[in-house]
N, C-alpha and C positions, 0 to 999 in steps of 0.2 A: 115521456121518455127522459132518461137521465141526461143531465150536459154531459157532453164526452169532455175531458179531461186537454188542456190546451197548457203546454209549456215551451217555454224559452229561454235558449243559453244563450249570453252578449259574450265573446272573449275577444279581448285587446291588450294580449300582453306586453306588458313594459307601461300601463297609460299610469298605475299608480306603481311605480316600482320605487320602494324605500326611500335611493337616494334623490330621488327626480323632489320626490315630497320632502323629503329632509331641506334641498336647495329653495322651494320654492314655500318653506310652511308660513313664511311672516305675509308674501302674497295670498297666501289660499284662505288665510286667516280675514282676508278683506273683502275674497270673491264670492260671489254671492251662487251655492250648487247645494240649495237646501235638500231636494229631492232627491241627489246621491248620497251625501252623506248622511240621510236619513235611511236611507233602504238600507246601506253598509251598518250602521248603525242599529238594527234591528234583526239584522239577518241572523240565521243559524250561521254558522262557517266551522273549514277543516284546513287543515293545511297540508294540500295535496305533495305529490311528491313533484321535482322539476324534471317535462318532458319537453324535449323540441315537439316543432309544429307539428308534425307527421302525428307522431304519437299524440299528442295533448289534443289534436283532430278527431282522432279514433278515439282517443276516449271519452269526449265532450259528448261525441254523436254512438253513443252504446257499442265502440265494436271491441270485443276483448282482445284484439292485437291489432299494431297496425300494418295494415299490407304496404308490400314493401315500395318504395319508392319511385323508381325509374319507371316501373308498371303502370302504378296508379297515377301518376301524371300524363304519363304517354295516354292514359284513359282517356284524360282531360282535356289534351288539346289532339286527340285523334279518335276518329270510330273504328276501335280494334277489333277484327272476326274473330270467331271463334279458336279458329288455329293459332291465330294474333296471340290469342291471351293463353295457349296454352304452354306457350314458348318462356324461356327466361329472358330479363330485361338487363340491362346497363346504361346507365348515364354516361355519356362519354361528350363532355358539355366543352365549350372554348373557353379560355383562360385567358388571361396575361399572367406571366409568372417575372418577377422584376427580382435581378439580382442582388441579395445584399448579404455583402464577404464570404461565408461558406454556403449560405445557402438561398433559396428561390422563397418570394413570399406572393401566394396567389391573391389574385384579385379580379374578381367575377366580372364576364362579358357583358353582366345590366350595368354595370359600375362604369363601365368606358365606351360606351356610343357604337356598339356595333348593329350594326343595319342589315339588313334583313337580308339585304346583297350581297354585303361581305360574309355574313355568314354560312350563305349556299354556295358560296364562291370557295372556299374554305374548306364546308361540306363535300363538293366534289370533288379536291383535291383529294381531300384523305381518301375516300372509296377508292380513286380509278390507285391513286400509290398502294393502298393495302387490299384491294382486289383478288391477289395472288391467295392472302390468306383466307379468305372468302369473310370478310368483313365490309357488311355494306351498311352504313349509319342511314337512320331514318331522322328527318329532319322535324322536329316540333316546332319549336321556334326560335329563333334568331340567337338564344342561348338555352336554349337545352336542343341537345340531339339526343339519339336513344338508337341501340344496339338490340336486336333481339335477335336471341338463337336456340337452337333445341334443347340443348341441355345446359345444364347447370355448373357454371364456374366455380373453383373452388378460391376465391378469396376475400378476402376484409377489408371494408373499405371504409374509410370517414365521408361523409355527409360534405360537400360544398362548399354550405354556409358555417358549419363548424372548423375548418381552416382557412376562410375568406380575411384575407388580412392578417394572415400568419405563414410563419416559416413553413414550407411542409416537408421538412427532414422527418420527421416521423408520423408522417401520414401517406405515406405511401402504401400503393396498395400490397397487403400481406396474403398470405397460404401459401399451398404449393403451388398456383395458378402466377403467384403476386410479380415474378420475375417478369413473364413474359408482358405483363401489363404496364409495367416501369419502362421497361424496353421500349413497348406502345409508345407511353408519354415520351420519352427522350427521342426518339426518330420522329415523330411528330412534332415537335419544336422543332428541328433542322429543317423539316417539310415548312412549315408556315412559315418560317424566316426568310427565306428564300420566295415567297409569293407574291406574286401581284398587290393583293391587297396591303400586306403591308409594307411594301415598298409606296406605296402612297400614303400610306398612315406616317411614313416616317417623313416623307417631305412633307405632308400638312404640322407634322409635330404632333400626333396624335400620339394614345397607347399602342402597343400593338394587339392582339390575336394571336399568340407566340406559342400556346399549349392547348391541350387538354387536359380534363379533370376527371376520371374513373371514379365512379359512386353508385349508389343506390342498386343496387344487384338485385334480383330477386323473382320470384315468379307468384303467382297468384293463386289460391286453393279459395274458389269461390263457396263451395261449401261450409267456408270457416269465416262466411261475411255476415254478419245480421243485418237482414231484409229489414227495410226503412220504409217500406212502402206509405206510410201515413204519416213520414216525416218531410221537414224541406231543409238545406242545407243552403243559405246565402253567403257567398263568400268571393274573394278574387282570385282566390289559390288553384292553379292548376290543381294540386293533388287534392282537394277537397272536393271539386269538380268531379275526378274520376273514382273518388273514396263513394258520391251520392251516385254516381253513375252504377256501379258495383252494387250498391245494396238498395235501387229501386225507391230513393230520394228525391224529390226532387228538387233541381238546383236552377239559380240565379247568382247574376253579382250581386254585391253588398250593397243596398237602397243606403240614400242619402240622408232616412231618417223611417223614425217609426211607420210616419202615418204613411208613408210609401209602400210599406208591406205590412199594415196593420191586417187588413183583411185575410192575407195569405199564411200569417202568423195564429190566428184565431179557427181557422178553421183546418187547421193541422195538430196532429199529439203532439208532436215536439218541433221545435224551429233551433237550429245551432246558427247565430251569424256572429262571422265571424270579421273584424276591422282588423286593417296590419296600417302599419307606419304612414300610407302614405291615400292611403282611404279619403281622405278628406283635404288633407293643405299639400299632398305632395311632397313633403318635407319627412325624413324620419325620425323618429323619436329622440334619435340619440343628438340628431344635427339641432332639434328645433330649439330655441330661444326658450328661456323662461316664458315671457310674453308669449310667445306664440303657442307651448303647452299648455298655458291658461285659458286662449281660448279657445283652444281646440277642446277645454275641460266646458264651458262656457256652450260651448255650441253643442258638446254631447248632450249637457243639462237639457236646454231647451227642447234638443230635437228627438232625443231619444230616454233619458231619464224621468223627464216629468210624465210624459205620456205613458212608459212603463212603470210608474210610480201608482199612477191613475187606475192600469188598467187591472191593476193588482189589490187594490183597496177596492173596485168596482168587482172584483172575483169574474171577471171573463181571463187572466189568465189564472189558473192553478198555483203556478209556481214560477219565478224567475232564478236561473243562477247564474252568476258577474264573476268570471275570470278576468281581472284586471291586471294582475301581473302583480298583487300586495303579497304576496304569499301567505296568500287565503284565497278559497273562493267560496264566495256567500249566495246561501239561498234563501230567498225571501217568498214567503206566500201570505194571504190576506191576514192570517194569524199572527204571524208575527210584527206584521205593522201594528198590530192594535197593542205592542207589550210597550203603556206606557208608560212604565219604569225604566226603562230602557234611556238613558239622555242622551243627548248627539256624544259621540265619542270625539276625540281627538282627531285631526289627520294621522299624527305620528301612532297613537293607536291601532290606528287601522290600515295602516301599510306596513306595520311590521309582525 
């Protein structure tokens, strides 16, 4: 009987992004990561177009769109019925929105310490106050809530993390829907200003919990998922969670290294795992130290590169491909390790 065919994608974007290697090329030039920049160095590659997570998820893991948001998370951190999922979704997530001259600049409820308390506390304000309009929020977790209702809204909303840290004068939400949702947001800050909980956020000297954030709209056509049945999906991401949930994946969080999901990776057609910022030291990419990016390069080598280096020239996997955030992403399979014409490239090379 034939081997059945075994591959896997690593994506950690931002681990090798331009400028992080342009700051750090006189250290990388001393750190010893034979194994990756051999694989990068050998590999086919394209230079894909740039997607946020959602998208760059869906596509990593075979689906040709990515479903939409507030959905596929609510998937993640809940088990939605059938009627559940037939419904449309909305994020309607807690904020700090901090004043500066004309306008408000938001900044995410993971960003400012809110606890699981304050945030049901919070959550049932808004229901019993907007009750009237028959809006009842369902609680995910401590920052995200989620909205579902029968039919479909009509407007445009930015994503979160694409105004987290910025003005949102022009991120509000638009269509003909978009008024009464602005409305939403601004009677909802005069709500949470006036609450409990921040009334002790402001004698500790904390942020507050002062808004909401309207996002990810959407409803879900399961007929338009590709079935994964023979794949596995390891990751921390709610919506990744509810993306393998959908198309019959199976999922875990992100192992701390190869040989922790060597076996589970081997005997599946395809493995997507995927690392984010804080997977391993807690720290984000953009926060961490030179030092600390190197050895966070340093412990990928050991724990995850040489073994997938190994397991690629040993042909039990097929093929590997390393979204890393170089604006490239490289496939490497036992063929291409053997082009020894090929010489270690540069770092600046191979992250631009």
């Amino acid at each position: 009987m034939a081997k059945s065919e075994n591959h896997l994608t690593l994506c950690f974007p931002g681990l090798l992004a331009s400028q992080r290697v342009q700051e750090g090329l006189a250290q990388l030039k001393k750190t010893e990561l034979v194994k990756l920049q051999t694989l990068l160095s050998k590999a086919d590659y394209h230079f894909p177009k740039k997607r946020c997570h959602e998208d760059l998820t869906a596509y990593l893991f075979h689906q040709q769109k990515a479903p939409s948001s507030a959905i596929t998370r609510a998937n993640g951190l809940c088990d939605l019925s059938d009627d559940e999922l037939s419904e449309y979704w909305i994020s309607i997530d807690p904020v700090q929105m901090i004043p500066d001259r004309d306008t408000l600049i938001l900044i995410p409820s993971a960003d400012i310490g809110i606890t699981e308390e304050e945030s049901k506390a919070l959550l049932e304000n808004f229901n019993q106050h907007f009750s009237q309009d028959g809006l009842k929020l369902i609680f995910g977790d401590a920052h995200q809530w989620f909205l579902s209702i029968k039919q479909p809204v009509a407007i445009e909303t930015t994503p979160l993390y694409q105004v987290a840290y910025q003005s949102v004068n022009n991120h509000y939400p638009e269509g003909p829907a978009g008024n009464y949702w602005r409305q939403l947001m601004n009677e909802t800050q005069m709500l949470f200003y006036n609450h409990e909980v921040n009334h002790q956020r402001r004698l500790l000297n904390l942020p507050e919990i002062n808004s909401v954030w309207v996002w990810g709209e959407g409803g879900i056509d399961l007929d338009k998922i590709n079935q994964r049945n023979n794949a596995v999906l390891l990751s921390n991401s709610d919506y990744s969670k509810g993306l393998a949930k959908f198309s019959g994946a199976e999922f875990a969080a992100t192992p701390k290294s190869f040989k922790a999901c060597r076996n589970q990776i081997l005997s599946s057609h395809h493995t997507l795992i995927e690392f984010n910022d804080q997977t391993f030291s807690g720290v984000s990419l953009e926060q961490m130290t030179l030092e600390q990016w190197l050895d966070l390069l340093c412990f990928l080598e050991k724990n995850w590169f040489e073994p997938v280096f190994e397991s690629v020239k040993n042909k039990e996997l097929d093929s590997v491909l390393l979204e890393l955030g170089a604006n490239k992403q490289f496939l490497i399979t036992s063929k291409t390790l053997k082009r020894f014409w090929r010489w270690k490239k540069s770092w600046l090379a191979i992250s631009n």
